[in-house]
C-alpha positions in Angstrom: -41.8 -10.5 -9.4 -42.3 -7.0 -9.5 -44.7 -5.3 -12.4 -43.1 -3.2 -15.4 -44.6 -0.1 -13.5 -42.8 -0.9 -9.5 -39.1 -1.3 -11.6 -39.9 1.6 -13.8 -40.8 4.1 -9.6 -37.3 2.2 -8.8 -35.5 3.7 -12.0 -36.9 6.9 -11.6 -35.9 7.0 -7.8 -32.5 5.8 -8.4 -32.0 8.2 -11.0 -32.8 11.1 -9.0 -30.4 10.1 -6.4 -27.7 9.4 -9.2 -28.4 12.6 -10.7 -27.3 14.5 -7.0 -24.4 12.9 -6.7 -23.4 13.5 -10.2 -23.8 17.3 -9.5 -22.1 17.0 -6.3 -19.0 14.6 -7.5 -18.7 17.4 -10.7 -17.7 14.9 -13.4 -16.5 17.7 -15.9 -14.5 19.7 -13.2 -12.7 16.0 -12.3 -12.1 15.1 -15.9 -10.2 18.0 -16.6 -8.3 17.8 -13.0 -7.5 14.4 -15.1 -6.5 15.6 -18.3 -4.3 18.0 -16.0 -2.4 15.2 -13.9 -2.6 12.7 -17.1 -0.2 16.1 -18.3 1.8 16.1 -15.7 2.2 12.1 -15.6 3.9 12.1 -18.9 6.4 14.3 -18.2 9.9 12.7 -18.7 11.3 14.1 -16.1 7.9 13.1 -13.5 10.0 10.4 -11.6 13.3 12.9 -10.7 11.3 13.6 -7.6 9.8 10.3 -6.4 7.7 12.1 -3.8 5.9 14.2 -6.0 5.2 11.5 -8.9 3.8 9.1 -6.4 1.2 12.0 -5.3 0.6 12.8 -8.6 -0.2 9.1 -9.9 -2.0 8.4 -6.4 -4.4 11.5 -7.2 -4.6 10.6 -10.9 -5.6 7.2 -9.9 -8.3 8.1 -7.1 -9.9 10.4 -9.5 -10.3 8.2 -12.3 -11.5 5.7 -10.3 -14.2 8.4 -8.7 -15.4 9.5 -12.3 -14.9 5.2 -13.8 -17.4 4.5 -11.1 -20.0 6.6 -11.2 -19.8 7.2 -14.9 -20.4 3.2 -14.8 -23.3 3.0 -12.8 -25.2 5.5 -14.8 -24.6 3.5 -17.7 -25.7 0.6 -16.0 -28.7 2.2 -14.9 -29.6 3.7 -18.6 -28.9 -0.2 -19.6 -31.6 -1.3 -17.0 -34.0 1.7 -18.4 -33.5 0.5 -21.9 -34.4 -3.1 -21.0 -37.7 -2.5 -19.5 -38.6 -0.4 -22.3 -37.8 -3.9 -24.6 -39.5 -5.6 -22.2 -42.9 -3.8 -22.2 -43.0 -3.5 -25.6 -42.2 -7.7 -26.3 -45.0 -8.5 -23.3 -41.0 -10.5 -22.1 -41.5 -11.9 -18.7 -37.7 -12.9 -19.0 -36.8 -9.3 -19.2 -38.5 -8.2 -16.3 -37.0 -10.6 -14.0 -33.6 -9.5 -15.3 -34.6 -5.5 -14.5 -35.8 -6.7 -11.1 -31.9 -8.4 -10.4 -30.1 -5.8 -12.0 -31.7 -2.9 -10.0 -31.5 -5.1 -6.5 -27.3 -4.8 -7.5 -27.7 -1.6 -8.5 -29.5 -0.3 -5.9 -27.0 -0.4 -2.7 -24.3 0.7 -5.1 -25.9 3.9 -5.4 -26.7 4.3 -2.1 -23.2 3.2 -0.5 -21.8 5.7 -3.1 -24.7 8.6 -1.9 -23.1 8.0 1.9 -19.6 8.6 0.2 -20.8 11.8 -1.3 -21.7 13.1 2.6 -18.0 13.0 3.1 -16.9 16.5 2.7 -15.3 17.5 5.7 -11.0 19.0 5.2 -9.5 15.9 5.8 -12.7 13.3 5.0 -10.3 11.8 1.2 -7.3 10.6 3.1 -5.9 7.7 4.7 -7.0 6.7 8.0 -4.5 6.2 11.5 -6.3 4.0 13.8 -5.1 3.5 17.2 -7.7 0.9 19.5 -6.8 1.0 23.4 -8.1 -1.0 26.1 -9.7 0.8 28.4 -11.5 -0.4 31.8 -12.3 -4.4 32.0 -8.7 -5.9 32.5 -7.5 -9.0 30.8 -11.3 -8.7 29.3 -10.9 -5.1 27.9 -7.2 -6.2 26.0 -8.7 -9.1 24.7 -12.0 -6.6 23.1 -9.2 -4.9 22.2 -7.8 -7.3 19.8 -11.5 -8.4 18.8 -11.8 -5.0 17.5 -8.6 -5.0 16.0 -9.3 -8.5 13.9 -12.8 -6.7 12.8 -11.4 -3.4 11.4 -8.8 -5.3 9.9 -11.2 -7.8 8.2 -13.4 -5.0 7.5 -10.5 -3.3 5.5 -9.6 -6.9 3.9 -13.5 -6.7 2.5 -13.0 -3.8 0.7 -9.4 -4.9 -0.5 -8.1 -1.4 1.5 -4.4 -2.1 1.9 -3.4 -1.9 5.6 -0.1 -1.2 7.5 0.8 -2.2 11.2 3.0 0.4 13.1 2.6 -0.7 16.3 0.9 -3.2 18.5 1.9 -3.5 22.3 0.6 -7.4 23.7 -1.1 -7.6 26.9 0.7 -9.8 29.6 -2.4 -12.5 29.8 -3.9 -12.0 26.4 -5.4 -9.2 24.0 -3.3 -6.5 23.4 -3.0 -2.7 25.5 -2.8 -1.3 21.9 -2.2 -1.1 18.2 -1.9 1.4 15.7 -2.6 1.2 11.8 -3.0 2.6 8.6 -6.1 2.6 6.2 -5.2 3.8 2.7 -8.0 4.6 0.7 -10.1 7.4 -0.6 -12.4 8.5 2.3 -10.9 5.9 4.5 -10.6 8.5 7.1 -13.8 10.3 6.5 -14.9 6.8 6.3 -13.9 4.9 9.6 -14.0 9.1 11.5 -17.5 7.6 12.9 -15.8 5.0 14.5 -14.0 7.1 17.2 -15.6 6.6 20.3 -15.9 4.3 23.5 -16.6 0.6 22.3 -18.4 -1.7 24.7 -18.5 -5.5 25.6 -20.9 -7.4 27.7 -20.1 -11.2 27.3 -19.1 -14.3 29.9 -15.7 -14.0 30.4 -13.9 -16.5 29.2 -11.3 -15.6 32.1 -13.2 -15.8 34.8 -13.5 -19.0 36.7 -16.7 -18.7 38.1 -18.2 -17.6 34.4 -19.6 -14.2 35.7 -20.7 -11.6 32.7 -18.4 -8.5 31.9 -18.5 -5.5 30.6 -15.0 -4.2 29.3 -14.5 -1.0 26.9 -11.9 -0.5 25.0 -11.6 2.9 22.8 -10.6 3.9 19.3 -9.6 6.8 18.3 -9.1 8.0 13.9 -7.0 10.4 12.6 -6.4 12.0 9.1 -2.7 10.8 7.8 -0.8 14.2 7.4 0.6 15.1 4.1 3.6 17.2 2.9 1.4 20.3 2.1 0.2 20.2 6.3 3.3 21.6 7.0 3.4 20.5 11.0 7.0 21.3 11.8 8.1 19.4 14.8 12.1 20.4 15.8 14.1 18.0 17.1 14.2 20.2 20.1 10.8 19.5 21.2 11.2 15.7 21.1 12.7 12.9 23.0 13.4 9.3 21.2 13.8 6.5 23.4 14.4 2.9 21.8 13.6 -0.7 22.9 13.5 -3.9 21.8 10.5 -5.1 20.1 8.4 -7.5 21.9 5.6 -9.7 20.6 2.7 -11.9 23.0 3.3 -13.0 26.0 6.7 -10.5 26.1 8.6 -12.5 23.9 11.3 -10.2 21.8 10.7 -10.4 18.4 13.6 -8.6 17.5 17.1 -8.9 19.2 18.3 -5.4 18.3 16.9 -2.1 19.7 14.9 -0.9 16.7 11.9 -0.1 18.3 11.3 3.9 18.9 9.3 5.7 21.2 8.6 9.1 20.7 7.9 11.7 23.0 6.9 15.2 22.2 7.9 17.4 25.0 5.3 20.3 24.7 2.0 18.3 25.0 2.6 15.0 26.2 2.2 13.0 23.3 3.6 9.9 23.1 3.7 7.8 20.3 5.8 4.4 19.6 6.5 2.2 16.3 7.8 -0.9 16.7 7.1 -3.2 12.8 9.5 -1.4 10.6 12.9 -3.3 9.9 15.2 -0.7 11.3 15.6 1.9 13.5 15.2 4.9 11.2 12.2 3.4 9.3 10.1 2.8 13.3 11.6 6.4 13.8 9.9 8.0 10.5 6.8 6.1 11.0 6.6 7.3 14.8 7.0 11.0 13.4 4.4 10.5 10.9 1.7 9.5 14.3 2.7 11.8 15.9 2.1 14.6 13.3 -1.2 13.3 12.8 -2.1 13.4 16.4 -0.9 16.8 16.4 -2.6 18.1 12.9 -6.2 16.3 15.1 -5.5 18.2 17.7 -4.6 22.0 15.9 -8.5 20.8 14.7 -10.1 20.0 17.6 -8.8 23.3 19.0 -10.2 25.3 16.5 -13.3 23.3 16.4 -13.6 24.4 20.0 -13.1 27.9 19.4 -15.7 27.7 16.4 -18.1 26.4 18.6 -17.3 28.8 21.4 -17.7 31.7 19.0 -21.3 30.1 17.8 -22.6 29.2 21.5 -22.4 26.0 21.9 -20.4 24.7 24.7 -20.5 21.1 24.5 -20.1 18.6 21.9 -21.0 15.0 22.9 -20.2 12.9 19.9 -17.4 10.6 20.6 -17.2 8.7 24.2 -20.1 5.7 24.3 -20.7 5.1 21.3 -22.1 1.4 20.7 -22.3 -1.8 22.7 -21.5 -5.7 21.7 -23.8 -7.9 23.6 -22.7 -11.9 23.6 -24.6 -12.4 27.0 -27.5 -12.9 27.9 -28.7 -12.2 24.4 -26.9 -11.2 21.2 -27.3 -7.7 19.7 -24.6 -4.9 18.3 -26.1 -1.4 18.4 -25.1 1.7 17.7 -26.1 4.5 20.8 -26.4 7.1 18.3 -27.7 6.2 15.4 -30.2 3.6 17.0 -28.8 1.4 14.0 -28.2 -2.2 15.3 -28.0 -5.9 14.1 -29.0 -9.3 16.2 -25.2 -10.8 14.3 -22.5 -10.0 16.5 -20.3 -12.5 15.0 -20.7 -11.1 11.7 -19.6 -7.7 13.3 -16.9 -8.7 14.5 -15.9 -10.5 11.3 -16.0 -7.1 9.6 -19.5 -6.6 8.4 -19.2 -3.2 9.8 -20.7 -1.0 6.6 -24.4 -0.4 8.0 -23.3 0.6 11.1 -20.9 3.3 9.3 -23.1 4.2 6.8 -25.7 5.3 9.4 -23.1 7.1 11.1 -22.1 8.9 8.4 -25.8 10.1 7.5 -26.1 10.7 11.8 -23.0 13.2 11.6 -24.3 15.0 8.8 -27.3 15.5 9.9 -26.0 16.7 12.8 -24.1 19.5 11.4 -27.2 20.8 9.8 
């Protein structure tokens, strides 16, 4: 058990680190952006635009859950300071023990909620789009493909992060060629951004008849989820909608009516498709809101570029490789940036994914200096 003067260097460091993220989170600036909305909620007349009530409770909701939490954990911690105090002064061996297990709870709150304060970028508090592709491997790849699909997804179920399916297209043999989702949380997209990159297997495939190790990749890519003040206006002009029937595995139709859409949009190429809404118009909205998305990610990467250009530096490499699953011949998930890795790949791939993008977080800002 650790001594009255080990729990009391633990406060003490905790409460610096809570201290920094207090100044950076600005509790009296977001309490009055709440007394502001909690204004604006009452109005009688709030719900006559449905669009603009929902943002206003969504954003009256985040930020009281921002200020709840970290209001919360300094009160726990001041609880924990108090206690040791009592316990010193009773010579309460009882006490101590119950510092020591409060402050090894404590502890990795503070510091998952330090990584959250690291997410400042533009678009870091919304939603997250997911897309995951297979990528060079074969039947091996689409079936990665769906392995990292289940982990995100489980990962998202963790953290009780609602989740919506727009699309998933089923490989002939197995796996699928893609899928596209939704994350809606706070931070989800600043969250799962470190994600992006070039994910790799090496395993004995389980299709191969002569049991020969793989490698298959498969790639994920995460964008912000626009919003109505991102103004990306895309005239009908510039896209063609093509519609199919929705298919689930193995090709069977899922649907027998053509309500999946595909979008294309004519000046870059994009294509985007929906295919898990009920109707028509619904696949047809949700394809729009992709494809703005991809296009509000790519009006940033552009300008990125030009930053970068403008400061000297031609290349970025962040993105492509960026970690490796090994089943075979041993069993090891690391990160190729961060160096971070685990010897668990089955817990990865259940969804234990929060060291890994933690320590990406802290890589990219470190980083960007």
């Amino acid at each position: 058990m650790a001594t009255a003067d080990e729990s009391n260097d633990r406060i003490a460091a905790l409460d610096a680190t809570l201290s920094s993220i207090e100044a950076v989170v600005d509790l009296p600036r977001k309490r009055a952006d709440i007394a502001d909305l909690e204004l604006e909620a009452s109005a009688p007349d709030l719900w006559d635009d449905q669009e603009h009530a929902q943002q206003v409770t969504s954003r009256l909701s985040r930020l009281q859950s921002d200020v709840d939490r970290v209001s919360g954990l300094r009160q726990r911690l001041d609880d924990l300071s108090v206690l040791i105090d009592l316990a010193v002064e009773e010579d309460d061996p009882e006490a101590l023990a119950e510092v020591e297990t409060g402050l090894n709870v404590l502890g990795p709150e503070i510091e998952a909620l330090e990584v959250r304060t690291l997410l400042s970028g533009e678009y870091d508090d919304r939603d997250a789009l997911v897309t995951i592709r297979s990528e060079a491997g074969g039947v091996d790849a689409a079936d990665f493909a769906e392995m990292l699909l289940r982990m995100y997804l489980r990962w998202a179920d963790r953290h009780r992060y609602p989740v919506e399916v727009w699309d998933i297209s089923y490989a002939e043999e197995a796996g699928i060629k893609s899928a596209t989702f939704t994350v809606q949380a706070p931070f989800a997209y600043g969250t799962l951004s470190v994600e992006q990159g070039t994910h790799r297997l090496v395993r004995i495939s389980p299709f191969d008849n002569q049991g020969r190790r793989q490698t298959s990749f498969a790639g994920v890519e995460v964008l912000p989820v626009t919003e109505e003040a991102d103004h990306i206006d895309i005239p009908e002009s510039d896209i063609r909608v093509d519609v199919f029937r929705s298919s689930g595995p193995g090709g069977q139709s899922v649907n027998t009516t053509d309500s999946a859409v595909r979008i294309t949009h004519l000046p870059t190429g994009l294509v985007v498709s929906c295919q898990n809404e009920k109707s028509q118009l619904q696949n047809k909205a949700a394809a729009l809101r992709v494809l703005q998305s991809r296009l509000l990610e790519r009006a940033r990467a552009e300008k990125e570029a030009e930053m970068r250009q403008l400061k000297g530096d031609g290349g970025n490499s962040w993105g492509s490789q960026m970690r490796s699953y090994v089943l075979h011949p041993y069993q090891m998930v690391k990160d190729l940036r961060t160096e971070h890795e685990v010897g668990n790949p089955e817990a990865v791939f259940d969804g234990d994914l929060d060291g890994f993008i933690e320590a990406g977080i802290r890589w990219r800002r470190q980083r960007q200096g």
